[in-house]
C-alpha positions, 0 to 999 in steps of 0.5 A, a space after each residue: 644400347 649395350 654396354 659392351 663393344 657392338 657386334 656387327 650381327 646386333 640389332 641396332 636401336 631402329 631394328 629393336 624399336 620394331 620388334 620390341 613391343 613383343 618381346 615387351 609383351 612376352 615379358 610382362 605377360 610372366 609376372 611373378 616370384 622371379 620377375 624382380 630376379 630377371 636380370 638378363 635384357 632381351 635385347 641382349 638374348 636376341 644379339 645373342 640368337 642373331 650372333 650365333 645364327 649370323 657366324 653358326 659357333 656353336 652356342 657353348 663358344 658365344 663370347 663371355 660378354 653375352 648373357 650364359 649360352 644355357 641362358 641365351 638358348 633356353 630363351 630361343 627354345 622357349 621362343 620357338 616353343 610359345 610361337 613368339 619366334 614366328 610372331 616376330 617374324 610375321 610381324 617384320 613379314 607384314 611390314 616388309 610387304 607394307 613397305 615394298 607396296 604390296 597387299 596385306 595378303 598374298 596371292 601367289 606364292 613360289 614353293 622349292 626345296 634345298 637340302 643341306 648336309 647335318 652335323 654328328 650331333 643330328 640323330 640318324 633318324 632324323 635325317 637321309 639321303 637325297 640321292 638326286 643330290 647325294 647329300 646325306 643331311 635334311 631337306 627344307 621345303 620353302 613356300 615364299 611370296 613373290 618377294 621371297 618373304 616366307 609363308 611356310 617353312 618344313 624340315 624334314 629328312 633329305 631322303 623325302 621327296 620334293 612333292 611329298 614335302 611340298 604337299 605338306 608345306 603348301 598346307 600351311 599358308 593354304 590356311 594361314 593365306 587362303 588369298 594365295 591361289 597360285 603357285 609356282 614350282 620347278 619339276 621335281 614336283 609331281 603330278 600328285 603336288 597339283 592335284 593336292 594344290 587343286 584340292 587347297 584351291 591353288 593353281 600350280 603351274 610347274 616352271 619348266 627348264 630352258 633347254 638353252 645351255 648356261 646359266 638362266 634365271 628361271 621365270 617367277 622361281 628365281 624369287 626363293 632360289 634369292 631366299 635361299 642365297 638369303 639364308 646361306 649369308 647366315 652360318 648356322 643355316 650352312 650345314 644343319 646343326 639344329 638337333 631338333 626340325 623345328 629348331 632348324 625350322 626357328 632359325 630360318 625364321 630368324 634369320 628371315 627376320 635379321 633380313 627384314 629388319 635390315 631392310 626396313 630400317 635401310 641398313 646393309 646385311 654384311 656379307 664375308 668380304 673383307 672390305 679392306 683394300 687388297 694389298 698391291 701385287 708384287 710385281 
């Protein structure tokens, strides 16, 4: 536990006990001159990425009782950087699968895209406009079991096509997962997506839209339109404010893995509601 007063986006003993081992790992894999100077707790660095992606503050505004901001994003660069970010995740992945009974390995897989505005710190380059939404911004291609756990995630400009963007995104679990055979998609996938699918040994089989009015949820698809609801419980994936892809990228998957182990160990993620009383109508 930490000396200061909880925040409610901190992992708890249970949530630590499962991920520990491999920030452990990372740590005593660094040996040298500087080992006896670390004086900042992992932990806290974690509390630190999970405060930020949980309310989406800007890293300069974390409160003072946490590790210095430079600090706390030097290690979620790094992280990113050496893989230990996604090690974490695949890890909560596999035992998230475990848990709901399910197959070490996934055979189908649903693959969509969402596009989200940028903030005035995301260069011109790497962003562009969707124009079937009309969001200026980048656009995050998601390929996810059939529980809505992540396989692949790829950023890019919003101005990529949805089947350009999902020919690529299904490369990744292709290889990582080549027990997938099957995926799912809506149709703003092309022709050109199934054919590449084909290509990976995949079969994809585009949902179609009912032509009833009103809201329906749409069949195996609704699995990540919930991820992507998943993902907007965290602020910082609201709006793009990653200067850098593969950052925004890292912070999908921390946010997935906030989710996972939130699951794992029975305790609710918190939604925006107050949960206090409303007071009495006048009347």
């Amino acid at each position: 536990m930490t000396p200061r007063r909880a925040y409610r986006s901190d992992v708890s003993d249970a949530r630590w006990a499962l991920i520990e081992p491999v920030f452990g790992t990372w740590r005593a894999a660094r040996p040298g001159p500087g080992a006896a100077a670390r004086v900042h707790d992992l932990r806290e660095i974690v509390n630190a990425i999970l405060y930020v992606n949980r309310t989406g503050i800007p890293w300069e505004y974390l409160p003072h009782d946490f590790p210095p901001f430079k600090t706390g994003y030097d290690y979620f660069a790094k992280w990113e950087a050496d893989g230990t970010t996604e090690q974490v995740h695949d890890l909560l992945w596999d035992r998230t699968r475990r848990a709901n009974a399910r197959t070490a390995e996934p055979s189908a897989a649903v693959v969509d895209a969402q596009s989200a505005k940028t903030s005035g710190n995301v260069a011109e380059t790497s962003q562009g406009i969707d124009a079937g939404k009309k969001i200026k911004g980048r656009k995050r291609h998601l390929v996810t079991d059939t529980l809505g756990l992540v396989l692949a995630v790829l950023v890019t400009a919003a101005s990529v096509h949805d089947s350009a963007g999902g020919k690529q995104a299904l490369t990744e679990p292709a290889e990582a997962h080549p027990s997938v055979t099957k995926v799912w998609a809506d149709g703003g996938y092309q022709t050109s997506v199934i054919q590449h699918g084909a290509g990976l040994g995949i079969d994809v089989e585009v949902v179609r839209r009912p032509k009833e009015k009103g809201f329906q949820p749409l069949p195996k698809r609704w699995v990540i339109e919930r991820t992507f609801d998943w993902l907007m419980q965290h602020r910082r994936l609201a709006r793009d404010y990653e200067a850098l892809p593969q950052r925004s990228r890292t912070m999908i998957h921390w946010a997935m893995a906030n989710k996972m182990s939130r699951e794992l160990t029975g305790e609710s993620t918190p939604t925006w509601r107050t949960e206090t009383d409303m007071p009495p109508t006048p009347a």
